[in-house]
C-alpha positions as CSV (number, residue, x, y, z in Angstrom):
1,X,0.0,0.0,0.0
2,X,0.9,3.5,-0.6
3,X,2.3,5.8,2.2
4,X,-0.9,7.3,4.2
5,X,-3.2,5.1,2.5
6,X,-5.6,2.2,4.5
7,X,-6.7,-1.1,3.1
8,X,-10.6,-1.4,4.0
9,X,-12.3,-5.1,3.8
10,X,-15.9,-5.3,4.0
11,X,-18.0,-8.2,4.6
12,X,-22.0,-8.7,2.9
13,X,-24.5,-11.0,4.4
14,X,-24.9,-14.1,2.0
15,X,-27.0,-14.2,-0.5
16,X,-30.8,-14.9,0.5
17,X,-32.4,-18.0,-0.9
18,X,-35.5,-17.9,-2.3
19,X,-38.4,-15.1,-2.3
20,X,-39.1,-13.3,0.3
21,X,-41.9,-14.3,2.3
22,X,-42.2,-12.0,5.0
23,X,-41.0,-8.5,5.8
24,X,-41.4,-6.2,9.0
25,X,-39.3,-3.3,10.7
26,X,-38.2,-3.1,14.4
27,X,-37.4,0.2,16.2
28,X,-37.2,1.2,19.7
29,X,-37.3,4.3,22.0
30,X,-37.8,7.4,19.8
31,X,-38.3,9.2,23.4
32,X,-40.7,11.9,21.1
33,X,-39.6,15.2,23.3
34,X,-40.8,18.7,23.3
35,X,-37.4,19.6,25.2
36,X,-35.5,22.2,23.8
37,X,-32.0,20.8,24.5
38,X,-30.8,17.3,23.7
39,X,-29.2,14.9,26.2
40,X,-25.9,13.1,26.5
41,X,-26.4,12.5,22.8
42,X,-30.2,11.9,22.7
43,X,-31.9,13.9,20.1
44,X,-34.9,15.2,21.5
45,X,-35.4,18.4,19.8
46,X,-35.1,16.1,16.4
47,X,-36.8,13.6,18.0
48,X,-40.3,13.8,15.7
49,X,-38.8,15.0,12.8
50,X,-36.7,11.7,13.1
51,X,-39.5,9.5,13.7
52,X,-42.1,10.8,11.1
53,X,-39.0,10.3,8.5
54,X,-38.7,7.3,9.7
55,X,-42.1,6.2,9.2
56,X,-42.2,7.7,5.4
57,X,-39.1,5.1,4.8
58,X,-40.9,1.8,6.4
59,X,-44.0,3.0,4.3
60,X,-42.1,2.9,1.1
61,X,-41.0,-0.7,2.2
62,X,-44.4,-1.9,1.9
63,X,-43.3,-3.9,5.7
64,X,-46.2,-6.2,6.6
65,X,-46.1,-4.9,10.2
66,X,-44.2,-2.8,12.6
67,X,-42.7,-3.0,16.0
68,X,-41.8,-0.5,18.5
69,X,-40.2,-1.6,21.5
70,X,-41.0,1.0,24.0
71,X,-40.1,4.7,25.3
72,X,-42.4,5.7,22.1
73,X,-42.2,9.4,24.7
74,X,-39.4,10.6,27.0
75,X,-42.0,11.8,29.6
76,X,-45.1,10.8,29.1
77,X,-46.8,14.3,28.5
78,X,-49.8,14.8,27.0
79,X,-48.3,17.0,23.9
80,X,-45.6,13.8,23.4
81,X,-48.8,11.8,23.2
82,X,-50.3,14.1,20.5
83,X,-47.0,14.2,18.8
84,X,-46.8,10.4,18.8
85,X,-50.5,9.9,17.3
86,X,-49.8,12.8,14.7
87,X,-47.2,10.6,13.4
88,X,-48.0,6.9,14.0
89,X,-51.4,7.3,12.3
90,X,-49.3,7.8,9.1
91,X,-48.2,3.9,9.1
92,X,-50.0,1.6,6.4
93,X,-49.5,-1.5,8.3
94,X,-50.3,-2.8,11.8
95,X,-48.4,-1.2,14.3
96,X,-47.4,-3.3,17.9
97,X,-45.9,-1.4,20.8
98,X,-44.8,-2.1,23.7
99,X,-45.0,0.2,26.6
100,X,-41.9,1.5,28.3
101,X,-41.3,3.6,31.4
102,X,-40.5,6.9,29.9
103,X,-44.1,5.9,28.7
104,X,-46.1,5.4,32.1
105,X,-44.5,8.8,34.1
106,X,-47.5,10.5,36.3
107,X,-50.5,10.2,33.7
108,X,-48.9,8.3,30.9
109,X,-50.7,5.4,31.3
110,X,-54.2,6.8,30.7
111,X,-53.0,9.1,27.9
112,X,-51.5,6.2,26.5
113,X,-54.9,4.7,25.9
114,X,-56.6,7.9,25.0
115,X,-54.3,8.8,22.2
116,X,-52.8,5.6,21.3
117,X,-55.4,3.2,22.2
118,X,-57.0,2.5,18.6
119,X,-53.8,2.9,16.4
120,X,-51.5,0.5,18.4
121,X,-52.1,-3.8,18.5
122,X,-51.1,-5.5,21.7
123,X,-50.7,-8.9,19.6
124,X,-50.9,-10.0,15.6
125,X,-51.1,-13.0,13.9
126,X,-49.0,-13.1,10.7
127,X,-48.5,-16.7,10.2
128,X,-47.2,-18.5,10.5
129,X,-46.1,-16.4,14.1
130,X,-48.1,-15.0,16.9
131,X,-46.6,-11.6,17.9
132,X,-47.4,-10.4,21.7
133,X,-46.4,-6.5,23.0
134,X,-46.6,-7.1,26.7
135,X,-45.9,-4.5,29.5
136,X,-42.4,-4.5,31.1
137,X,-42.6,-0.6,31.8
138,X,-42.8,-1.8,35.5
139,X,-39.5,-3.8,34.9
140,X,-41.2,-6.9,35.6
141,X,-43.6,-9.7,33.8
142,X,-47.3,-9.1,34.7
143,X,-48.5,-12.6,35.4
144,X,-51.3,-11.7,33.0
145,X,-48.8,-11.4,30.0
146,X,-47.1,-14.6,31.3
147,X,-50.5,-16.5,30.6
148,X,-50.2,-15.3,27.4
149,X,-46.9,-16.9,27.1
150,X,-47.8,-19.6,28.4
151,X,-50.7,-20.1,25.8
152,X,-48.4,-20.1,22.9
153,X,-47.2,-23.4,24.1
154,X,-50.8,-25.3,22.7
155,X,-50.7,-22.6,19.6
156,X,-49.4,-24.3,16.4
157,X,-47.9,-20.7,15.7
158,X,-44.2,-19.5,16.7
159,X,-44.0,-16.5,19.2
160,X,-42.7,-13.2,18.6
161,X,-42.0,-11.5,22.0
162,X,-41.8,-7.6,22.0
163,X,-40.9,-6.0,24.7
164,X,-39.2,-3.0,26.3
165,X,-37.3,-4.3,29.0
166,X,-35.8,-7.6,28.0
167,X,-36.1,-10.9,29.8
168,X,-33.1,-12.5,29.9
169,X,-29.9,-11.5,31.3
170,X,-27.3,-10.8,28.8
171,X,-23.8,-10.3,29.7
172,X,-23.0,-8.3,26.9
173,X,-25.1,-5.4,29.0
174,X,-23.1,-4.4,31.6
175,X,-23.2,-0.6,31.7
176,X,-24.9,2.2,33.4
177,X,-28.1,1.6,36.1
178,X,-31.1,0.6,34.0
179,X,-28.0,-3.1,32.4
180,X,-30.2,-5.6,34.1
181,X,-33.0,-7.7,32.5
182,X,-37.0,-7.6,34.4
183,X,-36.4,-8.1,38.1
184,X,-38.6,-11.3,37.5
185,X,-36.7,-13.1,35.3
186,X,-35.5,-15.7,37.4
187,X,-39.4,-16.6,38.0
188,X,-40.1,-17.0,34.2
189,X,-36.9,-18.2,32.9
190,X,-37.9,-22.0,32.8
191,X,-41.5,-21.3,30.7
192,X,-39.4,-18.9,28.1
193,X,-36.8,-21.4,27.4
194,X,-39.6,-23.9,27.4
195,X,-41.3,-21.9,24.4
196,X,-37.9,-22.0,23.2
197,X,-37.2,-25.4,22.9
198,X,-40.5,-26.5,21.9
199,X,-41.8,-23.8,19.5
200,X,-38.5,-21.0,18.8
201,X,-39.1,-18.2,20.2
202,X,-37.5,-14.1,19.0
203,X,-37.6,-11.4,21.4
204,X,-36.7,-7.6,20.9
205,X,-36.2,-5.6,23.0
206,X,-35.2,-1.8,23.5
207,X,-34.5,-0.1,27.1
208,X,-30.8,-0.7,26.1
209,X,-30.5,-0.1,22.8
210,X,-26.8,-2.1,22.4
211,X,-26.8,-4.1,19.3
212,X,-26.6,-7.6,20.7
213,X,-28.1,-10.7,20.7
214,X,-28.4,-13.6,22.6
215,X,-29.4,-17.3,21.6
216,X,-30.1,-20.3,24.2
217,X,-32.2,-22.9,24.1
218,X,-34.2,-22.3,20.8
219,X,-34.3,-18.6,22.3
220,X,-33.1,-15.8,20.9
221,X,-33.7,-12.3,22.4
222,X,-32.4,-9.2,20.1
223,X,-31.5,-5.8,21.5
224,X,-32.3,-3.2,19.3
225,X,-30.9,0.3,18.7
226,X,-32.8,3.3,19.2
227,X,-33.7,5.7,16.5
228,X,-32.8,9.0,18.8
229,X,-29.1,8.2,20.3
230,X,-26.4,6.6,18.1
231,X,-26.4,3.8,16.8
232,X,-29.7,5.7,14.9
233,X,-31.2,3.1,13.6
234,X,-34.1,0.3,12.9
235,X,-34.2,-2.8,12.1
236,X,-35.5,-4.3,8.6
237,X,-36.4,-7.7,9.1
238,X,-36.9,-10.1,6.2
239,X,-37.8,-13.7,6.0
240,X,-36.2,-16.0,3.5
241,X,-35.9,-19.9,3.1
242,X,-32.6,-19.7,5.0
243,X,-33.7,-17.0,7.7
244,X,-34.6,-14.2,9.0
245,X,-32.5,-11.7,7.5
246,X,-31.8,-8.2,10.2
247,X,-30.4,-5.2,8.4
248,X,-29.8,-1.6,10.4
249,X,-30.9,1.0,8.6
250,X,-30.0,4.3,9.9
251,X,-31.6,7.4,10.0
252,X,-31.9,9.7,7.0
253,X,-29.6,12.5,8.6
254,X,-26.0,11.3,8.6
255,X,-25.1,14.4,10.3
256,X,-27.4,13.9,13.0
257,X,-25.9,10.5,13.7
258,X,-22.7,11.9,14.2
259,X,-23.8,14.7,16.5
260,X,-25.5,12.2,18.6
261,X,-22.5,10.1,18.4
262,X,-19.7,12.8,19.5
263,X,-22.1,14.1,22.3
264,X,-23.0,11.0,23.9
265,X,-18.5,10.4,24.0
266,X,-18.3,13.4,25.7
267,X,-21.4,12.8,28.1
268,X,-18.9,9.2,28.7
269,X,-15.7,11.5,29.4
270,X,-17.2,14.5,31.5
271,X,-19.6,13.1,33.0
272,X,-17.8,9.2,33.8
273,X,-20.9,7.5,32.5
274,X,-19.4,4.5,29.8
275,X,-22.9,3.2,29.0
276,X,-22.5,7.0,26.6
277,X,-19.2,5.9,24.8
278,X,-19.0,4.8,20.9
279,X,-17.5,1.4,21.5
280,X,-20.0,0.3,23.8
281,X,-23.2,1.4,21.9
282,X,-22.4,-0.1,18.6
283,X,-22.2,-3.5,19.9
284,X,-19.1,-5.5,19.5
285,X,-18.8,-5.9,16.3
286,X,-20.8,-5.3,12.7
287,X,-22.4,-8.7,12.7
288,X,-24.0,-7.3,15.6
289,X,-25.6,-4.8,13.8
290,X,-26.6,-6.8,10.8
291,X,-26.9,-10.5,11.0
292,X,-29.1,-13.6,9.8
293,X,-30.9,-15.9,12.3
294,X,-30.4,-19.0,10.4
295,X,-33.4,-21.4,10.3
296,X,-31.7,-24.2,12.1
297,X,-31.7,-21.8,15.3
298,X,-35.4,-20.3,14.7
């Protein structure tokens, strides 16, 4: 190589085989803000602008549904509600969200159902899966979401788990105060890997927002980036014959990427909080950012 010149390799995911027979997009935590400044690298003043462009793209996709795992508001307002329904109505497919706990702050709950109540699913059948949104905004597994669980195991469908906090631990999040899985997990490990082993069973999950996943047991829980903070970006999932094919797409504003990027390193440095820092929130690698789950895992 030339002097001052770097060699770049790049790696594709394989080719997918045969037609694809299902498509879907994944995004967490837009945390839709009427704050004037932004955060340790969280975009709240472009917080709706990101989200509505956001929607125009997964639109053009023609996805058959959408999932948003939680922290759809940073503070559960009533004009974060509006916002949210001014944009969400705009979607062409069924939309499934899971509550988060920016979401249930003071009155959140209730304004959650009054402006959200009739555009949002809490579960979808798009065979041959059964998707379920259940409630982790308490950081915990309501038993009534666990029967629901547990009735997938006499379904002939496969579960799809979305979720904001997720349920398994995962070593890979370590950082900051709000690392740990549900504070229940313990008590509903054995009936998740049960669905695993018996039907497959994909989780997503936002809270975190650290590209990673982890498989166990026929399980396989994804984290997904946020839309608002670096990594900015969503997932497009498609199905092939070989698997289910994750792709990060970012957001359409390169430059805002950055600027979330370069604030949240120097929230890491001044303010000693490593959860913040580049490394850490673009997962440990590329394949965690883009990857396949092979069939002969789900």
């Amino acid at each position: 190589l030339a002097e001052g010149s770097h060699q770049l390799s790049f790696r594709s995911l394989p080719m997918p085989s045969g037609a694809c027979s299902c498509r879907y997009a994944v995004l967490a935590d837009p945390h839709l803000s009427t704050t004037a400044p932004n955060r340790k690298g969280r975009l709240f003043q472009e917080s709706a602008i990101i989200l509505r462009e956001v929607v125009e793209h997964v639109n053009a996709l023609e996805v058959d549904f959408c999932l948003i795992a939680g922290d759809l508001t940073n503070s559960a307002i009533e004009e974060e509600f509006k916002i949210a329904r001014d944009i969400l109505k705009n979607l062409q497919m069924p939309v499934l969200c899971a509550r988060g706990d920016h979401d249930v702050h003071g009155e959140g709950g209730r304004l959650w159902d009054q402006y959200l109540g009739d555009l949002l699913c809490t579960e979808l059948v798009h065979h041959p899966y059964r998707i379920m949104a259940i409630d982790t905004s308490s950081k915990q597994l309501t038993a009534a979401d666990a029967a629901r669980l547990r009735e997938s195991l006499s379904l002939s469908l496969r579960p799809i788990i979305l979720t904001h906090v997720h349920l398994l631990p995962n070593p890979e999040l370590c950082r900051g105060q709000k690392a740990a899985e549900i504070s229940n997990s313990d008590e509903y490990r054995a009936l998740l890997l049960e669905l695993g082993q018996k039907k497959s069973l994909l989780i997503y999950a936002g809270h975190q927002n650290i590209p990673t996943r982890l498989q166990t047991s026929g399980v396989c829980q994804i984290n997904v980036p946020q839309i608002s903070q670096y990594l900015c970006c969503w997932y497009l999932v498609e199905e092939y014959d070989n698997g289910l094919y994750h792709r990060a797409i970012p957001i359409k504003s390169e430059i805002l990427r950055q600027q979330s990027r370069h604030e949240s390193q120097l929230a890491a440095e001044l303010f000693q909080e490593k959860q913040w820092e580049t490394s850490y929130r673009q997962g440990k690698d590329a394949a965690s950012r883009s990857f396949i789950i092979h069939k002969t895992i789900f």
